[in-house]
C-alpha positions as CSV (number, residue, x, y, z in Angstrom):
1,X,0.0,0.0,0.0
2,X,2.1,3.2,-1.2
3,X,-0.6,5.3,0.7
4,X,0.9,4.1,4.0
5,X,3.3,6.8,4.1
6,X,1.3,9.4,3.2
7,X,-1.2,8.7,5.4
8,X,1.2,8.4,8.2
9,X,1.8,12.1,7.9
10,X,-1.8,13.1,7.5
11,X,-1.9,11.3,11.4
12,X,1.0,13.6,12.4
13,X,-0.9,16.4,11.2
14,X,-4.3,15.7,13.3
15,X,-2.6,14.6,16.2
16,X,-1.1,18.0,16.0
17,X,-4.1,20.0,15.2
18,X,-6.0,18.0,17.8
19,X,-3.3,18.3,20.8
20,X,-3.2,22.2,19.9
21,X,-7.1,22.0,19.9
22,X,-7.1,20.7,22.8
23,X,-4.3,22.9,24.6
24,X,-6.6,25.9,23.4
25,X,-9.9,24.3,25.1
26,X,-7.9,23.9,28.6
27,X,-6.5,27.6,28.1
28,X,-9.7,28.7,27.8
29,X,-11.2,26.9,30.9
30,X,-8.5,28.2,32.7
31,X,-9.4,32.3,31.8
């Protein structure tokens, strides 16, 4: 499957999105 790698990054990319998502939602319940 040559998608493999390309999908690996797209993971890397919503885990980052996600984690920052999430770091904004705690900021916010801490204001």
């Amino acid at each position: 499957m040559k998608h493999l790698r390309g999908l690996d990054s797209t993971e890397r990319f919503v885990v980052a999105s996600s984690f920052i998502s999430l770091a904004f939602a705690y900021i916010t319940l801490l204001i």
